[in-house]
N, CA, C and O atoms as a GROMACS GRO file, in nm:
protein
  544
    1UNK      N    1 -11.254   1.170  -5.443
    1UNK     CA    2 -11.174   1.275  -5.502
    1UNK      C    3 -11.107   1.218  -5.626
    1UNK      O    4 -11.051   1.109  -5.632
    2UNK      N    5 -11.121   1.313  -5.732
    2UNK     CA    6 -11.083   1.250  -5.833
    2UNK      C    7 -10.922   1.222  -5.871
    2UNK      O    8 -10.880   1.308  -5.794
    3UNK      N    9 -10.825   1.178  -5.918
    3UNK     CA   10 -10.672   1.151  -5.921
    3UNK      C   11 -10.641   1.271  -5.950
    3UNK      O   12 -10.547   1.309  -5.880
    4UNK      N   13 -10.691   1.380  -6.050
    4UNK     CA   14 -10.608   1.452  -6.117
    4UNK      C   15 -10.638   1.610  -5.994
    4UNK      O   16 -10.565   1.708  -6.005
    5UNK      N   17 -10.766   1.605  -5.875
    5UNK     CA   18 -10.746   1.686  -5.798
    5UNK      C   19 -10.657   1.603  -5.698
    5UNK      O   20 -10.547   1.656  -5.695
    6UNK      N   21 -10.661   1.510  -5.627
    6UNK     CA   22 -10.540   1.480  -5.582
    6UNK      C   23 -10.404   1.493  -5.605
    6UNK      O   24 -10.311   1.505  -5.526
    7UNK      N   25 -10.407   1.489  -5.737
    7UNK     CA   26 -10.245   1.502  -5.748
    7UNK      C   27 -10.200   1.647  -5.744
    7UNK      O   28 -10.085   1.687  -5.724
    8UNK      N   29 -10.339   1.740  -5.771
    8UNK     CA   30 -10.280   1.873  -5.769
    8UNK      C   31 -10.291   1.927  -5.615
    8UNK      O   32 -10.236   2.036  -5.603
    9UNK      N   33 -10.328   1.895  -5.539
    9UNK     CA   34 -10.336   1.919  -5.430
    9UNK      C   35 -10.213   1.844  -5.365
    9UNK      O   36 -10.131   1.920  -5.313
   10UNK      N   37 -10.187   1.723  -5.360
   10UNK     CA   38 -10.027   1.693  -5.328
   10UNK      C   39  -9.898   1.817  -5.350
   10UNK      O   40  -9.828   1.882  -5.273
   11UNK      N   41  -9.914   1.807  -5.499
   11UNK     CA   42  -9.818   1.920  -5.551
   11UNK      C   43  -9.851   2.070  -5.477
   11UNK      O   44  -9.785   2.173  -5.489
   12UNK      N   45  -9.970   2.050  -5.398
   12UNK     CA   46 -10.026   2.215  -5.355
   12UNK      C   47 -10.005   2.324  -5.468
   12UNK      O   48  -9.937   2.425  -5.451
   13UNK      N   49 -10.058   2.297  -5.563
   13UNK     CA   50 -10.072   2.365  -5.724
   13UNK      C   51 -10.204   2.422  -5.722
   13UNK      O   52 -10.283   2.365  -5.797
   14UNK      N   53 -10.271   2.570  -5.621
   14UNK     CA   54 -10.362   2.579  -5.635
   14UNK      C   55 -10.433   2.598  -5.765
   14UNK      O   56 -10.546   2.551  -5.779
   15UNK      N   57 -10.359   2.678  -5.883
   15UNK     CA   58 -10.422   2.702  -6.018
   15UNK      C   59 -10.484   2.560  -6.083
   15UNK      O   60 -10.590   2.553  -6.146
   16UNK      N   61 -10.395   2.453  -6.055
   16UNK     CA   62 -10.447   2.341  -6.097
   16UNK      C   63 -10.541   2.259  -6.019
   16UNK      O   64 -10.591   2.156  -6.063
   17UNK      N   65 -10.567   2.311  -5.894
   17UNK     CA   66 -10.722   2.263  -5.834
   17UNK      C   67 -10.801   2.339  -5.863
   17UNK      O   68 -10.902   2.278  -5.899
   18UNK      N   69 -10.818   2.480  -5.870
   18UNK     CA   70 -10.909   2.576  -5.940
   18UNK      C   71 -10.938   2.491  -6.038
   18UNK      O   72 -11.041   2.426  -6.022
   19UNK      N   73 -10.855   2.467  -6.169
   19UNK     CA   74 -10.884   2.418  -6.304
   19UNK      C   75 -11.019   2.322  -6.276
   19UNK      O   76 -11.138   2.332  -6.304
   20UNK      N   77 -10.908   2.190  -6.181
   20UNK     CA   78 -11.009   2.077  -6.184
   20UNK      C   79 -11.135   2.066  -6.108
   20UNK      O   80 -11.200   1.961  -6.114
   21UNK      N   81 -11.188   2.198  -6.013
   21UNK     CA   82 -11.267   2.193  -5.919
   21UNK      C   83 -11.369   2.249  -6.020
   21UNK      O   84 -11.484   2.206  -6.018
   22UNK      N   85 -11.310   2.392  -6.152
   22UNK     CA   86 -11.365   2.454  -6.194
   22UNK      C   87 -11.478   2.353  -6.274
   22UNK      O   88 -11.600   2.372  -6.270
   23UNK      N   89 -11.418   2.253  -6.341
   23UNK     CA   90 -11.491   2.178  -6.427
   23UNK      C   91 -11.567   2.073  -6.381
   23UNK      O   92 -11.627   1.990  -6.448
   24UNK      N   93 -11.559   2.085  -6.226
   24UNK     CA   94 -11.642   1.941  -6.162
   24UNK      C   95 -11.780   2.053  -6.112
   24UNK      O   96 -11.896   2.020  -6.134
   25UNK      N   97 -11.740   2.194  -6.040
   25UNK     CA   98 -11.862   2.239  -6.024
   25UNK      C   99 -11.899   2.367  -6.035
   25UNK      O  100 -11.917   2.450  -5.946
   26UNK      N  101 -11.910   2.382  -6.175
   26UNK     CA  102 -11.913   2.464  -6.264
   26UNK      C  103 -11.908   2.660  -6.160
   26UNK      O  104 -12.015   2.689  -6.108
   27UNK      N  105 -11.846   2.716  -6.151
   27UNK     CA  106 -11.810   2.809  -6.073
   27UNK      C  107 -11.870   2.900  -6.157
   27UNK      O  108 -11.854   2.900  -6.279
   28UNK      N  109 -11.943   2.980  -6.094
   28UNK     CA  110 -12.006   3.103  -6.167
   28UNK      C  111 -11.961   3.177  -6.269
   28UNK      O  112 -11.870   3.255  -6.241
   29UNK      N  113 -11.992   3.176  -6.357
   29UNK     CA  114 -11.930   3.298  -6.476
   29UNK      C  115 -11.910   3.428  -6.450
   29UNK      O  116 -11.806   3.494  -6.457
   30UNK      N  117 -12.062   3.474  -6.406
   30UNK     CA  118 -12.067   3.605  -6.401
   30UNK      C  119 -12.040   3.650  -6.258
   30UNK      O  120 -12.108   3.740  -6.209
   31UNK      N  121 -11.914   3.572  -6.171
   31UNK     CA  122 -11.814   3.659  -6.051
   31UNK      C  123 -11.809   3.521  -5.975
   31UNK      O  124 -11.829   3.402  -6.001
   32UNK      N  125 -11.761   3.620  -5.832
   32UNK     CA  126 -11.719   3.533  -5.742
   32UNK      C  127 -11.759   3.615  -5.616
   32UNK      O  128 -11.738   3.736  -5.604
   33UNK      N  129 -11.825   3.527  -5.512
   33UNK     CA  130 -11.839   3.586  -5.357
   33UNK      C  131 -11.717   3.610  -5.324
   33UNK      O  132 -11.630   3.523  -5.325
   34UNK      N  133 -11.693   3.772  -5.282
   34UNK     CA  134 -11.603   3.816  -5.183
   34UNK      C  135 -11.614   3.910  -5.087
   34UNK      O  136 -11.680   4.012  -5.106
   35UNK      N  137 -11.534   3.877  -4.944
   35UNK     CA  138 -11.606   3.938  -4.815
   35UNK      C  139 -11.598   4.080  -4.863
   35UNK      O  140 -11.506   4.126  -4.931
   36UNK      N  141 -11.750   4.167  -4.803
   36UNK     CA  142 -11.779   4.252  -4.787
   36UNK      C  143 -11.677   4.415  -4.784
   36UNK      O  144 -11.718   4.529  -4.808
   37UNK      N  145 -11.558   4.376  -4.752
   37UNK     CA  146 -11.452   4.473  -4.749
   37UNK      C  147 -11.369   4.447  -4.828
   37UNK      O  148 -11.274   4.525  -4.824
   38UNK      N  149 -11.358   4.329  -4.941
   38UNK     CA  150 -11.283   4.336  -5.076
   38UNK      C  151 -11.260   4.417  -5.174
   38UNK      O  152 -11.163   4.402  -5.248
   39UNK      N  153 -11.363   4.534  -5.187
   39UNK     CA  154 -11.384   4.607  -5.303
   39UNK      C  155 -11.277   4.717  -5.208
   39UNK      O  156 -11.173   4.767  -5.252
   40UNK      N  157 -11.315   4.731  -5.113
   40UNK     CA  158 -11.226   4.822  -5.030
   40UNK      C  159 -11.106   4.845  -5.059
   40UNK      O  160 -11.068   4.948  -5.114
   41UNK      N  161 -11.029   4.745  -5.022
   41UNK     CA  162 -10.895   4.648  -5.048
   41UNK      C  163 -10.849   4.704  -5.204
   41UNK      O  164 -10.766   4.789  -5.235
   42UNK      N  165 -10.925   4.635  -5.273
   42UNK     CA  166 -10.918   4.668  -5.433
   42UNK      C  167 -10.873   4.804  -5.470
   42UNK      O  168 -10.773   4.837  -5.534
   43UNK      N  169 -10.975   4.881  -5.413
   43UNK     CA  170 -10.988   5.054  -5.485
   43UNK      C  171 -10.825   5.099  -5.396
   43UNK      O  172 -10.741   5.155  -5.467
   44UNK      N  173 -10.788   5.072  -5.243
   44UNK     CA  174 -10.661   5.111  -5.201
   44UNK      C  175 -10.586   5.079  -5.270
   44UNK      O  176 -10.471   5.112  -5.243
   45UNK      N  177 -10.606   5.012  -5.372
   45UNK     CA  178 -10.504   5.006  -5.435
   45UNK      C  179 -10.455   5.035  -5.572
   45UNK      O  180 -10.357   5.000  -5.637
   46UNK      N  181 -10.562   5.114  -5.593
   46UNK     CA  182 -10.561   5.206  -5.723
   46UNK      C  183 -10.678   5.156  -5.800
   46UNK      O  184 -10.749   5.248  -5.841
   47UNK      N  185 -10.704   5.075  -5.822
   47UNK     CA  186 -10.787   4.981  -5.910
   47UNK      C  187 -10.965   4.994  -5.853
   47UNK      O  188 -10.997   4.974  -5.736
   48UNK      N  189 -11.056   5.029  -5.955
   48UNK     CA  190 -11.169   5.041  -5.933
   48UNK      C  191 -11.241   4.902  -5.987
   48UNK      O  192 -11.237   4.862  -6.104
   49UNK      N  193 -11.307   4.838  -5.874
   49UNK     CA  194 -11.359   4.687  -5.906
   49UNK      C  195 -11.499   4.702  -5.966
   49UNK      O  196 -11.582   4.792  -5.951
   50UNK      N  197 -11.501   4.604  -6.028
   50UNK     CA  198 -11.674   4.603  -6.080
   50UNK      C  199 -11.747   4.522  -5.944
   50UNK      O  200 -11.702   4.423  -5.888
   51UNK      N  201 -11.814   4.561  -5.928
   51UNK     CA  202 -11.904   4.492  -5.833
   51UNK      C  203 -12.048   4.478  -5.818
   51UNK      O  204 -12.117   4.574  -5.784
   52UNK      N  205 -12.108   4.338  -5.848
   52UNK     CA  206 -12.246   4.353  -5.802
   52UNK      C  207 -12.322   4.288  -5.681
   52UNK      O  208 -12.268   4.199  -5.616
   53UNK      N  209 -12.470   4.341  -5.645
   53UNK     CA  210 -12.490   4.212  -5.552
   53UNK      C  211 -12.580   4.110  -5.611
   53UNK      O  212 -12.653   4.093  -5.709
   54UNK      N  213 -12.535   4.042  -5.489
   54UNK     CA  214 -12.612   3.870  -5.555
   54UNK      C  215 -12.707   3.855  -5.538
   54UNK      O  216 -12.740   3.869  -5.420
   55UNK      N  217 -12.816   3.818  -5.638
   55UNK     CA  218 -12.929   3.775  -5.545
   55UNK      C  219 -12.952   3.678  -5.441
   55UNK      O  220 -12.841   3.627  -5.422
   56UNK      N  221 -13.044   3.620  -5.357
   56UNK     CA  222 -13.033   3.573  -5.268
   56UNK      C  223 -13.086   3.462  -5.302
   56UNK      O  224 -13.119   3.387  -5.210
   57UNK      N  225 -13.118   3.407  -5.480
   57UNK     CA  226 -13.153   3.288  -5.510
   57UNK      C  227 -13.002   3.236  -5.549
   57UNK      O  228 -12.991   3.113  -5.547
   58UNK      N  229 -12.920   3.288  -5.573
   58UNK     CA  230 -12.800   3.292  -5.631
   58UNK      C  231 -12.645   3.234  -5.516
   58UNK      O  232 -12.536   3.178  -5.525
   59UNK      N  233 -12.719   3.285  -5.434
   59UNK     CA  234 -12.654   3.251  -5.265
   59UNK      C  235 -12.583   3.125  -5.254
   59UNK      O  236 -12.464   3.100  -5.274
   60UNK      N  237 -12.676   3.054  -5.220
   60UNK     CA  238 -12.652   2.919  -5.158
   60UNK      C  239 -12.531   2.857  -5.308
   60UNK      O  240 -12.429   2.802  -5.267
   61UNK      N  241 -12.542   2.865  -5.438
   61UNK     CA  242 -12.427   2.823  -5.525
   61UNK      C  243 -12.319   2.923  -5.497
   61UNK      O  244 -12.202   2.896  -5.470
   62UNK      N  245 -12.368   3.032  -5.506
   62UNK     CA  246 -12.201   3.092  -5.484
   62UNK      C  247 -12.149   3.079  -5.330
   62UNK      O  248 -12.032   3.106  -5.301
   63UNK      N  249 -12.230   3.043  -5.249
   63UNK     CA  250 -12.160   2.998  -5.125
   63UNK      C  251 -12.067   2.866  -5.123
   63UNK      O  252 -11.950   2.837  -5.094
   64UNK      N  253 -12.154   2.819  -5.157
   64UNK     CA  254 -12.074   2.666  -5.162
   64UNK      C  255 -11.930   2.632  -5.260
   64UNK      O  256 -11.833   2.563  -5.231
   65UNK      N  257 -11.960   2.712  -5.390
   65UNK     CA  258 -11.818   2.775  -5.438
   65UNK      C  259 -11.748   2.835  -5.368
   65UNK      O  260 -11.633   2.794  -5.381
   66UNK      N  261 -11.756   2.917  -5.294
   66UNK     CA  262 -11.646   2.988  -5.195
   66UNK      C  263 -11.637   2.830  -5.104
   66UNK      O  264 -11.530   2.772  -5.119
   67UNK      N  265 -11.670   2.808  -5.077
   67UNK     CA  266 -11.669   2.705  -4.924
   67UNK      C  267 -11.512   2.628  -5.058
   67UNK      O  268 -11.394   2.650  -5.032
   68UNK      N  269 -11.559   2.542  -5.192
   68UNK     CA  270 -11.444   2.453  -5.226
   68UNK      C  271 -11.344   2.586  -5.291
   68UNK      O  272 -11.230   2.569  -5.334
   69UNK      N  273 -11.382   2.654  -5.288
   69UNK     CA  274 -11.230   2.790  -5.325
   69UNK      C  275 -11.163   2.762  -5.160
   69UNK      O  276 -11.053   2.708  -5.162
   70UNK      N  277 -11.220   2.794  -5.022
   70UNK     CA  278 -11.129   2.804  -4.941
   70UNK      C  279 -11.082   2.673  -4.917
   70UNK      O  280 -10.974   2.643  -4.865
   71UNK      N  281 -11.168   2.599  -4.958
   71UNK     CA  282 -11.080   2.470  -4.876
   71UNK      C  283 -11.001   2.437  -4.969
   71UNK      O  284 -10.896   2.416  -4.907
   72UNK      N  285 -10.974   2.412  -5.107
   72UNK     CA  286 -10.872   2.444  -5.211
   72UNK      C  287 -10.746   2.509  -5.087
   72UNK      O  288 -10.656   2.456  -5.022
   73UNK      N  289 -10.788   2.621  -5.097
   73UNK     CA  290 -10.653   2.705  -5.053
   73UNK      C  291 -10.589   2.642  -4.949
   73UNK      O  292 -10.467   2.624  -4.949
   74UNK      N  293 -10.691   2.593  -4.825
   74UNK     CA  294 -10.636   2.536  -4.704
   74UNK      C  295 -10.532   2.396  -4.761
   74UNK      O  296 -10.413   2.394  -4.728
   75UNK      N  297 -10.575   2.318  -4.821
   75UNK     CA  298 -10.530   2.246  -4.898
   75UNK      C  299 -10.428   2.234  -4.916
   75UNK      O  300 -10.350   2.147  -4.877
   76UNK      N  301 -10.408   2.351  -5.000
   76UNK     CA  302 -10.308   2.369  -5.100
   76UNK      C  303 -10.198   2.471  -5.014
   76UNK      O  304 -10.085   2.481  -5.064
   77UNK      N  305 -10.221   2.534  -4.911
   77UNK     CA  306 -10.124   2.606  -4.856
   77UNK      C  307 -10.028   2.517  -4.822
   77UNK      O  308 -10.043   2.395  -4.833
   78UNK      N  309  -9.887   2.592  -4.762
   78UNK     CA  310  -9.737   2.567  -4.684
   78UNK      C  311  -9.816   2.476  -4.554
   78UNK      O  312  -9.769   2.378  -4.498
   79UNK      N  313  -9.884   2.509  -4.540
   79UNK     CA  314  -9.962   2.539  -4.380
   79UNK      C  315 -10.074   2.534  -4.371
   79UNK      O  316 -10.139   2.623  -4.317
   80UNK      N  317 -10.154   2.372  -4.448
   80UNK     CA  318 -10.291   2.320  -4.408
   80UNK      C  319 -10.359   2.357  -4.235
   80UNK      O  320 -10.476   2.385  -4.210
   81UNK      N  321 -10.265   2.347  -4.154
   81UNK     CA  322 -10.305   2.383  -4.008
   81UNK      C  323 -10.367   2.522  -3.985
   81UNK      O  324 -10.442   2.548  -3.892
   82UNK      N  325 -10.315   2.635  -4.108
   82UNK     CA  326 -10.313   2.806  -4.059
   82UNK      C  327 -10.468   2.819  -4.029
   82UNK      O  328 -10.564   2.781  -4.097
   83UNK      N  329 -10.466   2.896  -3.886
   83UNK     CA  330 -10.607   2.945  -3.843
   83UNK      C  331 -10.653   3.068  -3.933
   83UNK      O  332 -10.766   3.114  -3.921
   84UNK      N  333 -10.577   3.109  -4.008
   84UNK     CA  334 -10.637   3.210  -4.109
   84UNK      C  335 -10.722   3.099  -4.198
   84UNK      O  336 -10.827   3.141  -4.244
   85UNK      N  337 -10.695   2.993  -4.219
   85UNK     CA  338 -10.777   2.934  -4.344
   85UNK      C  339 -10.903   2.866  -4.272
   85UNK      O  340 -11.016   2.846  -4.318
   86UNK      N  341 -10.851   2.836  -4.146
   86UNK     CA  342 -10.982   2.801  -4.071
   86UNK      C  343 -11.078   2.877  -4.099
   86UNK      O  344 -11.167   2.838  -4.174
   87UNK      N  345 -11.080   3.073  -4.012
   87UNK     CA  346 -11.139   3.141  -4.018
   87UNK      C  347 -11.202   3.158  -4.127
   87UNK      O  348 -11.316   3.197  -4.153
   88UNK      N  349 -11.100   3.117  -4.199
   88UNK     CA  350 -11.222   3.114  -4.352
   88UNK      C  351 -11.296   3.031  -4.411
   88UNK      O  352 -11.365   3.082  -4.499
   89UNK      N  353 -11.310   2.905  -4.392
   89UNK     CA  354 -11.408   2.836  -4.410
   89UNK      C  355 -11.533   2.831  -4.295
   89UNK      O  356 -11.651   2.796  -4.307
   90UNK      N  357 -11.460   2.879  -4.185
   90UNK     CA  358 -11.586   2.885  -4.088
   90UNK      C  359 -11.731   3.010  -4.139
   90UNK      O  360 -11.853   3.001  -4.151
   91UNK      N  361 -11.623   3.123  -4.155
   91UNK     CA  362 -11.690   3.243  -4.211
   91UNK      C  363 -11.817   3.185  -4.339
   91UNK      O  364 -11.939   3.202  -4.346
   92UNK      N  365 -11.722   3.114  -4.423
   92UNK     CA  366 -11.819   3.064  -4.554
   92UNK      C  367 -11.964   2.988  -4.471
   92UNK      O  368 -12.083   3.021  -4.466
   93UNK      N  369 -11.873   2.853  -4.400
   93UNK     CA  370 -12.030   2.807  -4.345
   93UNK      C  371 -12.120   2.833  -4.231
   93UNK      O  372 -12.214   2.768  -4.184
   94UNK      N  373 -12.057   2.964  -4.194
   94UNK     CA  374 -12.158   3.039  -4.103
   94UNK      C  375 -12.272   3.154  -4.204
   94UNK      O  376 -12.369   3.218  -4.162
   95UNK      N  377 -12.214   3.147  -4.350
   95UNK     CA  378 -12.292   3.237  -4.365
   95UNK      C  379 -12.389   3.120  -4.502
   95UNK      O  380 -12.481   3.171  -4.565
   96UNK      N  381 -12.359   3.006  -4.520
   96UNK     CA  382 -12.472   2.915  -4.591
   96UNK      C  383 -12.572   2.876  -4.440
   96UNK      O  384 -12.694   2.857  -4.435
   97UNK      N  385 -12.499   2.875  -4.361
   97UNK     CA  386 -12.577   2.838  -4.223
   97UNK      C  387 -12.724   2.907  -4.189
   97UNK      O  388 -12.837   2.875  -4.153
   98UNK      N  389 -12.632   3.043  -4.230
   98UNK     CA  390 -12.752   3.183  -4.222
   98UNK      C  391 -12.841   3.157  -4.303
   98UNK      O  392 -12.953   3.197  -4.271
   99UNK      N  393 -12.831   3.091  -4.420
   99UNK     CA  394 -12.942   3.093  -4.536
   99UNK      C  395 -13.028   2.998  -4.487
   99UNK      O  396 -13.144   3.013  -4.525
  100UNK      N  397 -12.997   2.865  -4.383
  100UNK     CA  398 -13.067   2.794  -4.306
  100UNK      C  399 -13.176   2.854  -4.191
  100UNK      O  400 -13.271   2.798  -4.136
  101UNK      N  401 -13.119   3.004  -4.177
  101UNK     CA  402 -13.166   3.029  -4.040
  101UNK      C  403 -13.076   3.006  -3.888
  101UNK      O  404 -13.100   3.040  -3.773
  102UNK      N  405 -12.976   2.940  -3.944
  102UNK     CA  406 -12.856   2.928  -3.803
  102UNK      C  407 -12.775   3.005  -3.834
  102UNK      O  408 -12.727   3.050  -3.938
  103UNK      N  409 -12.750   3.029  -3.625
  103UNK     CA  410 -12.660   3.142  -3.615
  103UNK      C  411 -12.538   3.028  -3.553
  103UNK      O  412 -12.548   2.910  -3.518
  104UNK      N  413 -12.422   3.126  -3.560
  104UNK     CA  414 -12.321   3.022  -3.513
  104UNK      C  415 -12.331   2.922  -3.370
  104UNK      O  416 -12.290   2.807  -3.354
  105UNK      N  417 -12.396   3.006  -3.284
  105UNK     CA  418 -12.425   2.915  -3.146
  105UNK      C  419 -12.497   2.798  -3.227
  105UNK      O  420 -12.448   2.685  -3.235
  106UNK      N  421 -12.616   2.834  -3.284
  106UNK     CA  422 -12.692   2.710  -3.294
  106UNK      C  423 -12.617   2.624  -3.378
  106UNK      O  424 -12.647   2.510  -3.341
  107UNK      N  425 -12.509   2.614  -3.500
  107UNK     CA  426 -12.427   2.518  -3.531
  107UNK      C  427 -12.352   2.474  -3.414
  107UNK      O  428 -12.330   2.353  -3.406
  108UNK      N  429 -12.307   2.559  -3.313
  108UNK     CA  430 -12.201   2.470  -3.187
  108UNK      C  431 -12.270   2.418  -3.116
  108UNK      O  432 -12.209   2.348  -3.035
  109UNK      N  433 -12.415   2.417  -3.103
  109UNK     CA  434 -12.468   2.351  -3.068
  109UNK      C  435 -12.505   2.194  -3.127
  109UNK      O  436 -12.511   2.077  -3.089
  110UNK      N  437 -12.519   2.246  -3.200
  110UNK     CA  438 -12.518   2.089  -3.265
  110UNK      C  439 -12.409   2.052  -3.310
  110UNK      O  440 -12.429   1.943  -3.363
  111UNK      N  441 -12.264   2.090  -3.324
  111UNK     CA  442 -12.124   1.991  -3.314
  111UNK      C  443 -12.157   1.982  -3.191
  111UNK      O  444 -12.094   1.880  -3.164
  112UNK      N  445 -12.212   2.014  -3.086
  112UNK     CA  446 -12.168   1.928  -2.911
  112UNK      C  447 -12.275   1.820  -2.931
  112UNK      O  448 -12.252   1.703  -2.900
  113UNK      N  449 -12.394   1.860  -2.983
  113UNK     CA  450 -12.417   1.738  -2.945
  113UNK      C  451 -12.382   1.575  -3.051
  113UNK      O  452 -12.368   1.454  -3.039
  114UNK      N  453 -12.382   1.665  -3.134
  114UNK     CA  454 -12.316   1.521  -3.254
  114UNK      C  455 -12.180   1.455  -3.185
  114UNK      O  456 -12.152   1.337  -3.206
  115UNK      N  457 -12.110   1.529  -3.113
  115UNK     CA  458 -11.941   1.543  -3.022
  115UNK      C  459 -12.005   1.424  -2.901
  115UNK      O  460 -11.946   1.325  -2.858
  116UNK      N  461 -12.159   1.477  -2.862
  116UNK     CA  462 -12.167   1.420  -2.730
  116UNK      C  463 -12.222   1.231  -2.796
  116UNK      O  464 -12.184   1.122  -2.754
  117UNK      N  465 -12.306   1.259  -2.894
  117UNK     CA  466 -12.386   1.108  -2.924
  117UNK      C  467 -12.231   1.038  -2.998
  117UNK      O  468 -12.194   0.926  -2.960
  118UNK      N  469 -12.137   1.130  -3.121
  118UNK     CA  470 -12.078   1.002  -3.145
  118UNK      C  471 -11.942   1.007  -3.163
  118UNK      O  472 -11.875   0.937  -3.239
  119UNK      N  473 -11.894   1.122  -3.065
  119UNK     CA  474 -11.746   1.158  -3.018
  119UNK      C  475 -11.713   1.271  -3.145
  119UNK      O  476 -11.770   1.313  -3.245
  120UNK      N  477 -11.584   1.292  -3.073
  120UNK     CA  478 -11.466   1.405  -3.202
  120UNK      C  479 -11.360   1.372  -3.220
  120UNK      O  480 -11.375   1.250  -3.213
  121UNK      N  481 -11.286   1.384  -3.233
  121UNK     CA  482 -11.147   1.337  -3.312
  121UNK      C  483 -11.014   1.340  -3.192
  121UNK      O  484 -10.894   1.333  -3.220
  122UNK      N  485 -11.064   1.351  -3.077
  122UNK     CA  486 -10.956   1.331  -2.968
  122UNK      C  487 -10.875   1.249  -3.008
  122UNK      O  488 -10.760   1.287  -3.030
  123UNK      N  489 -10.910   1.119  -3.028
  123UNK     CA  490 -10.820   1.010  -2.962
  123UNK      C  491 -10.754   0.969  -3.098
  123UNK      O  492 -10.672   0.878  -3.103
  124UNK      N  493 -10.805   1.064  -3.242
  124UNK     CA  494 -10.725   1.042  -3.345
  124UNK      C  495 -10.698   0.887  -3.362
  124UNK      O  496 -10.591   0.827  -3.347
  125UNK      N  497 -10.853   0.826  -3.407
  125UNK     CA  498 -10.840   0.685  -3.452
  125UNK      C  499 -10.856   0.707  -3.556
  125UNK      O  500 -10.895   0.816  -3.599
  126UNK      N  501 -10.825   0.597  -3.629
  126UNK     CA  502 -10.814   0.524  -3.790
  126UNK      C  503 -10.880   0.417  -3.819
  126UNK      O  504 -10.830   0.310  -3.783
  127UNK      N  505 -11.017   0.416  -3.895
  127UNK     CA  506 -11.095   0.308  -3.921
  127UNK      C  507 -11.022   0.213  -4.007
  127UNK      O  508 -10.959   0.282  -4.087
  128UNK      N  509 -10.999   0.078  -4.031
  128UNK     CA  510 -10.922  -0.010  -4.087
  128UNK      C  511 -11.055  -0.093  -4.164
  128UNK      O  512 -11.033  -0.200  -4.221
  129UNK      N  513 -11.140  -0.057  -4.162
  129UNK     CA  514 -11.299  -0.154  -4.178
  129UNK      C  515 -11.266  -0.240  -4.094
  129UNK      O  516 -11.176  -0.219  -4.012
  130UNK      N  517 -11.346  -0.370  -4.101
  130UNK     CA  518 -11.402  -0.461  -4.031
  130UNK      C  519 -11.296  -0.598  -4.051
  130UNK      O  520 -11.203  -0.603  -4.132
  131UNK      N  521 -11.343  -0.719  -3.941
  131UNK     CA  522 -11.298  -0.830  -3.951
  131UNK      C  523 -11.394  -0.926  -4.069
  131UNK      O  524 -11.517  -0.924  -4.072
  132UNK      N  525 -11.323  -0.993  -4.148
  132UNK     CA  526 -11.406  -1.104  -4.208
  132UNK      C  527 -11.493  -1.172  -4.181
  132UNK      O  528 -11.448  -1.285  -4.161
  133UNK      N  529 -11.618  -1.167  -4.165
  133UNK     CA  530 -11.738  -1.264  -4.132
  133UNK      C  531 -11.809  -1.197  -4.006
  133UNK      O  532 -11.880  -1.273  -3.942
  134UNK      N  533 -11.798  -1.054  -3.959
  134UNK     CA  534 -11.830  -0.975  -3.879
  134UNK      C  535 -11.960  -0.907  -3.934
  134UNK      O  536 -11.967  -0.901  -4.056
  135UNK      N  537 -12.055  -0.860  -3.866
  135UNK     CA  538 -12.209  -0.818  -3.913
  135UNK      C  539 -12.106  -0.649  -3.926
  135UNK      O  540 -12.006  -0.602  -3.872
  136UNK      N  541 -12.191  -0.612  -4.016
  136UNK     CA  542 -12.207  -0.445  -4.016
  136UNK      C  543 -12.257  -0.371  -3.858
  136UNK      O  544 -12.271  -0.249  -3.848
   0.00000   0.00000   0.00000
């Protein structure tokens, strides 16, 4: 991670991780993925959105832009923990998942078994690296 997104993410300055995320991976010009009931949202509120759809070669980049937009936000919120921001990155990589052909079981399937061959974060250890003169 580079210093100048770190530091804006310390400060939780989302405009200034936008900035620096914008210029590391180049975020679409022509829009942004938003869930399916956004335009909705929009028009309740007086405002008529432009909207198009994406093609489905177009997908997998604007997914993965949404994926560092939410985690930006999670980031950068009061409240890195909020299950609203969860839900939203899960949503993002359940639906690059889809472009794989996986449905959400078949990703929980494979966190159990990656969980089962090389554990999960229970016991909340901290790698320190290695001792001096120790093999890899």
């Amino acid at each position: 991670m580079s210093d100048d997104l770190t530091a804006a993410i310390e400060r939780r300055d989302l405009d200034a991780v936008v900035t620096v995320l914008s210029g590391r991976f180049a975020f679409p010009a022509d829009g942004k993925l938003v869930r399916d009931l956004i335009p909705d949202v929009i028009r309740a509120s007086g405002v008529e959105p432009l909207i198009r759809e994406a093609h489905r070669d177009e997908l997998p980049g604007l997914l993965r832009a949404k994926l560092e937009e939410e985690l930006a936000e999670a980031l950068c919120s009061g409240h890195p923990e909020d299950p609203e921001e969860f839900a939203d990155l899960l949503e993002v990589l359940y639906a690059l998942a889809a472009l794989q052909g996986l449905t959400p079981f078949d990703l929980e399937s494979i966190r159990e078994r990656k969980a089962a061959e090389r554990g999960g974060f229970e016991k909340c250890l901290v790698w320190l690296g290695n001792r001096a003169g120790d093999a890899a």
